[in-house]
C-alpha positions, 0 to 999 in steps of 0.5 A, spaced: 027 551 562 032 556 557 036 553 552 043 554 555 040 551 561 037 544 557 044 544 552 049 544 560 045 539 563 044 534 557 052 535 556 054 533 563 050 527 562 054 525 556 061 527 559 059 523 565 058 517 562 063 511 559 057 507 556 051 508 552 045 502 549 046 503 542 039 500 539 039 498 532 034 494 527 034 487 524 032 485 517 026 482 520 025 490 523 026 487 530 030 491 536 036 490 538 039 494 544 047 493 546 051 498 550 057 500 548 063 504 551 064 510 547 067 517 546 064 523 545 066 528 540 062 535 543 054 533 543 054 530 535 059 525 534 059 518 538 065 513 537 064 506 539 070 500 537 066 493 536 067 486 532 062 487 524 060 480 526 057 483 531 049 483 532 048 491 532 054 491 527 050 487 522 044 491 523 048 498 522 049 494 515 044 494 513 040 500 516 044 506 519 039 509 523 040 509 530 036 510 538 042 512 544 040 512 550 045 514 554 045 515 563 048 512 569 044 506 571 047 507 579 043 512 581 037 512 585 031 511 582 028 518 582 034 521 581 036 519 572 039 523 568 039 521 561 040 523 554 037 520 548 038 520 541 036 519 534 043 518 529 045 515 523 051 510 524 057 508 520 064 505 519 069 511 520 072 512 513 079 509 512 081 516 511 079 519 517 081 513 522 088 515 524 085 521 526 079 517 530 083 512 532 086 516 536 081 521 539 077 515 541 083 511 545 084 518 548 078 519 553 080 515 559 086 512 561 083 505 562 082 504 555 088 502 551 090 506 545 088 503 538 091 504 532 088 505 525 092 498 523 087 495 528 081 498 527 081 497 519 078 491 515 078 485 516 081 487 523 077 484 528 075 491 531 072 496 527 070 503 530 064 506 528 061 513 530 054 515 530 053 522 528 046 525 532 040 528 528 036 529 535 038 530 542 033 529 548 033 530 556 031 527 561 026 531 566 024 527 572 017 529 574 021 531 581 026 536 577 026 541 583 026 547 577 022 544 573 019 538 574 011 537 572 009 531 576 011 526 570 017 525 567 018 528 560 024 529 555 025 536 552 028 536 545 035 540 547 039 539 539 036 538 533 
């Protein structure tokens, strides 16, 4: 499977879906899985809006690194497509927050668009972005073109 063909497919899935599961680790190294809507920024930069005093909030505190699994969940079995991702996470600084603001509240029209003022501390929402460091895509073991029998992952971005 070329490259191109690899970095498309794994793009149409990002573009495609409103929601990822963010997957943190707790103080005692235990997981923790969450879906959060999201904004994708290209194939790197991911933005999500959620309370500090959440669960994943808290783990993200206290340890950036990241799992995202990112699919649609209503196709048939047999037919995903995912996008999984390694990334470090973090508040978005208060000096890119205007700008990030408004490029996360512009992706669909059913999200209401938020200010900075409302995603700056102590506001009960913060936006948070995770930037990737790995990117994988999902080849059922179906794939017309390149399936192998098993589904596998292939590295597309790193």
């Amino acid at each position: 499977m070329s490259q191109e063909i690899l970095e498309r497919r794994a793009a149409a899935v990002i573009e495609a879906n409103k929601y990822m599961t963010l997957a943190t680790v707790d103080a005692g190294g235990l997981p923790w899985a969450t879906p959060v809507y999201f904004t994708p920024d290209g194939h790197r930069d991911f933005y999500w809006a959620s309370s500090p005093d959440s669960e994943h909030s808290l783990n993200l505190a206290r340890n950036p690194n990241v799992s995202i699994a990112i699919f649609d969940s209503s196709v048939a079995i047999g037919h995903a497509s995912a996008v999984y991702l390694r990334a470090r996470a973090e508040l978005v600084p208060d000096d890119e927050l205007e700008r990030c603001a408004a490029f996360y509240s512009a992706r669909l029209p059913e999200l209401r668009t938020f200010t900075a003022d409302e995603l700056r501390g102590p506001a009960d929402l913060r936006l948070y972005r995770a930037r990737a460091t790995e990117h994988w895509l999902l080849i059922r073991g179906r794939d017309p073109e390149y399936g192998t029998g098993v589904d596998s992952r292939r590295r597309v971005w790193s």
